[in-house]
KEGUPA-589197 format. One record per residue (C-alpha): residue number from 1; residue in three letters; y, z, x. Coordinates in steps of 0.2 Angstrom, whole numbers, plus 2048, in hexadecimal, padded with zeros to 3 digits. Example, Ala and Ser with C-alpha at 12.3 -4.5 7.8 and 13.67 -1.06 7.14 Angstrom:
BEGIN
> 1, Ala, 7EA, 827, 83E
> 2, Ser, 7FB, 824, 844
***
This chain:
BEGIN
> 1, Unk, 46A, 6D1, 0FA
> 2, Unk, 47B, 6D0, 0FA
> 3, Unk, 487, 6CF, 0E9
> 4, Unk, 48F, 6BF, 0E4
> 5, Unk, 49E, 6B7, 0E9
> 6, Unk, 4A3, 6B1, 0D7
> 7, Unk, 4AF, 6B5, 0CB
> 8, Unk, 4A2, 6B9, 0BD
> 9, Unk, 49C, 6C8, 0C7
> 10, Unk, 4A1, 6DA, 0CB
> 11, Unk, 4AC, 6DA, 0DD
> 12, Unk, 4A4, 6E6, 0EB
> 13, Unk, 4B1, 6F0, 0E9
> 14, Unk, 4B2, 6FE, 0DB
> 15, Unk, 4BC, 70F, 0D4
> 16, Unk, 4B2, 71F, 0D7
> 17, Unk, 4AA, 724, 0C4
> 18, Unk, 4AB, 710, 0BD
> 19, Unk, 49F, 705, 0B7
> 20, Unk, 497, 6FF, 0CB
> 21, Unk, 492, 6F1, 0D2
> 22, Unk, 482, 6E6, 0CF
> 23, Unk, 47D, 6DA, 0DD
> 24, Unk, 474, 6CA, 0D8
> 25, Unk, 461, 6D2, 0D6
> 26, Unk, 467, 6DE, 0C9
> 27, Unk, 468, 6EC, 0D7
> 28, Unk, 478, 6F6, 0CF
> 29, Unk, 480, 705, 0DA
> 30, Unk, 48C, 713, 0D2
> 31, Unk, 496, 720, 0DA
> 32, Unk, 497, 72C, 0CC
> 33, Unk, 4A1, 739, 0D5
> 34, Unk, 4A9, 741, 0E3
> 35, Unk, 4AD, 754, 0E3
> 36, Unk, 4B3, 760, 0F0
> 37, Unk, 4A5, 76C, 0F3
> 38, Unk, 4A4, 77D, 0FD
> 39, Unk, 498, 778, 10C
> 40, Unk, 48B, 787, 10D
> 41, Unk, 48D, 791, 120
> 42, Unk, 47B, 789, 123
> 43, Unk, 47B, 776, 125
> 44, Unk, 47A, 768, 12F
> 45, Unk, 48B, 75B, 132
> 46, Unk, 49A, 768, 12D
> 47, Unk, 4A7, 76F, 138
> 48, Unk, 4AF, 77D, 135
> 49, Unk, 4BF, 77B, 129
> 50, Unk, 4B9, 76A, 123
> 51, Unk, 4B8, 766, 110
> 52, Unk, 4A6, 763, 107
> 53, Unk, 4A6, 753, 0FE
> 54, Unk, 497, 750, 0F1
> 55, Unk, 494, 73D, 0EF
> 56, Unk, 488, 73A, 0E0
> 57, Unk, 481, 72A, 0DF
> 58, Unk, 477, 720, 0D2
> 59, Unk, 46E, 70F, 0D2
> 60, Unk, 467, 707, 0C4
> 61, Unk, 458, 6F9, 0C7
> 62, Unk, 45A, 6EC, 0BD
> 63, Unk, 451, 6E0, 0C6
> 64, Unk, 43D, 6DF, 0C7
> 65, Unk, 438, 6E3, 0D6
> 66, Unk, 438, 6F5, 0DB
> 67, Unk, 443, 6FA, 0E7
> 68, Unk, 443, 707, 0F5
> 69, Unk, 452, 712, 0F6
> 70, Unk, 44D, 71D, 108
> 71, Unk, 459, 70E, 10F
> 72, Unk, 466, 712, 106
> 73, Unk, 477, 716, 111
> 74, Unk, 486, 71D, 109
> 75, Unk, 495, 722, 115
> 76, Unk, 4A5, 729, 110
> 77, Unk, 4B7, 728, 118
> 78, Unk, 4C6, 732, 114
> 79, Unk, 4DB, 733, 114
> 80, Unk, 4E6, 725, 116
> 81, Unk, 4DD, 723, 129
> 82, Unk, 4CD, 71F, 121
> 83, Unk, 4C5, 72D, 12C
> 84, Unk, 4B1, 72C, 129
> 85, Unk, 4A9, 73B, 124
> 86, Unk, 49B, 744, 12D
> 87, Unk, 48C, 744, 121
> 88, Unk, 487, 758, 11E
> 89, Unk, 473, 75F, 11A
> 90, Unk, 473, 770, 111
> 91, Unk, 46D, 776, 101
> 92, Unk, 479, 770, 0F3
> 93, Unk, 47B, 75C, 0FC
> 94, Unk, 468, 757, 0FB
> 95, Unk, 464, 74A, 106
> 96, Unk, 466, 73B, 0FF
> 97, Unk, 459, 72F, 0F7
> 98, Unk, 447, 731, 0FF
> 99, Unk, 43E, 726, 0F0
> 100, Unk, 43F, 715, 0E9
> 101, Unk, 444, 70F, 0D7
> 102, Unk, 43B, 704, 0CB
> 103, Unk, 43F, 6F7, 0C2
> 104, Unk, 449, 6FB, 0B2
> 105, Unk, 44B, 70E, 0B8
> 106, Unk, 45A, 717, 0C1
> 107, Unk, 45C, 723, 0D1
> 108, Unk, 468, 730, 0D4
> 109, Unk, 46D, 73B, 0E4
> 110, Unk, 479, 745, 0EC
> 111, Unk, 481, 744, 0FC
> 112, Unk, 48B, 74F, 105
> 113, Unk, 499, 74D, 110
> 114, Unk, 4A5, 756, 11C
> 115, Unk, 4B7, 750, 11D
> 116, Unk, 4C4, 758, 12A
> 117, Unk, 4D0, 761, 120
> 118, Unk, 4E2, 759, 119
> 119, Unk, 4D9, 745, 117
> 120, Unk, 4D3, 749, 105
> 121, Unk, 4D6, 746, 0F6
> 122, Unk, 4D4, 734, 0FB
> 123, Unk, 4C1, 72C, 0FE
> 124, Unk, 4BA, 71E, 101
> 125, Unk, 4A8, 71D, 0FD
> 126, Unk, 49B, 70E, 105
> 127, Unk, 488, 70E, 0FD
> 128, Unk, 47D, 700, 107
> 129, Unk, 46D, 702, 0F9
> 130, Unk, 463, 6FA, 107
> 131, Unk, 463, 6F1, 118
> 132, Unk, 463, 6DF, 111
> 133, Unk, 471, 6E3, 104
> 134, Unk, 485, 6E2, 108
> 135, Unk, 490, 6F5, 105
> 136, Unk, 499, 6F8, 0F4
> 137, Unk, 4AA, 701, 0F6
> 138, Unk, 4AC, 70E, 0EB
> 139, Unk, 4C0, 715, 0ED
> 140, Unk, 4C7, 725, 0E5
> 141, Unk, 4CA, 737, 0E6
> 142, Unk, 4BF, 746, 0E9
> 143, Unk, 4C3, 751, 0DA
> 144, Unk, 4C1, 763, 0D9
> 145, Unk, 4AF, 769, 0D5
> 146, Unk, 4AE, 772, 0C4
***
């Protein structure tokens, strides 16, 4: 599925925290958040000296058809190079979604992220709900985790 091309509709580009994009079958994606994070010693992706960066994602069904979210790809670049960011597996990141969503009902998850140091605060956030559907661009900054 991929979002319409019309004025009447939500671009596929958004601000980190707003409202999100809904694509033609209801499907819509959010980026909540994006806060700096101390990656834990044990993981998976990280380098040493590079900043953690927790992506939390929601999306909301809307459509009718139940809709499986183990596809879901969600990337992150950072700094005015647009640097992509390795994808990090410890404890506090999760592992993404693993389940599917049905109609009228929402998902949440957390991904985790590690950025070479000096390219924050600025990110730039792509979630693909699925294989058949086009990438929403969420942009904004990675705030301090509270």
């Amino acid at each position: 599925m991929f979002a319409e091309d019309t004025a009447t509709t939500a671009p596929l580009l958004a601000r980190i925290g707003d409202e999100g994009i809904t694509y033609e079958d209801d499907l819509k994606v959010q980026v909540l958040s994006a806060k700096r994070y101390t990656i834990p010693v044990i993981n998976a992706g990280a380098q040493p000296g590079d900043v953690g960066v927790l992506v939390t994602v929601r999306i909301t069904n809307g459509g009718l058809e139940l809709v499986e979210l183990n596809e879901c790809i969600v990337t992150l670049k950072a700094g005015a190079d647009g640097l992509e960011a390795e994808r990090v597996f410890d404890d506090v990141a999760g592992d993404g979604f693993n389940s599917r969503v049905a109609p009228g009902r929402k998902a949440t998850a957390t991904f985790g992220f590690a950025v070479p140091k000096g390219n924050l605060p600025l990110v730039n956030i792509e979630v693909a709900p699925a294989f058949d559907y086009e990438a929403s661009i969420f942009e904004g900054k990675a705030s301090a985790r509270k």
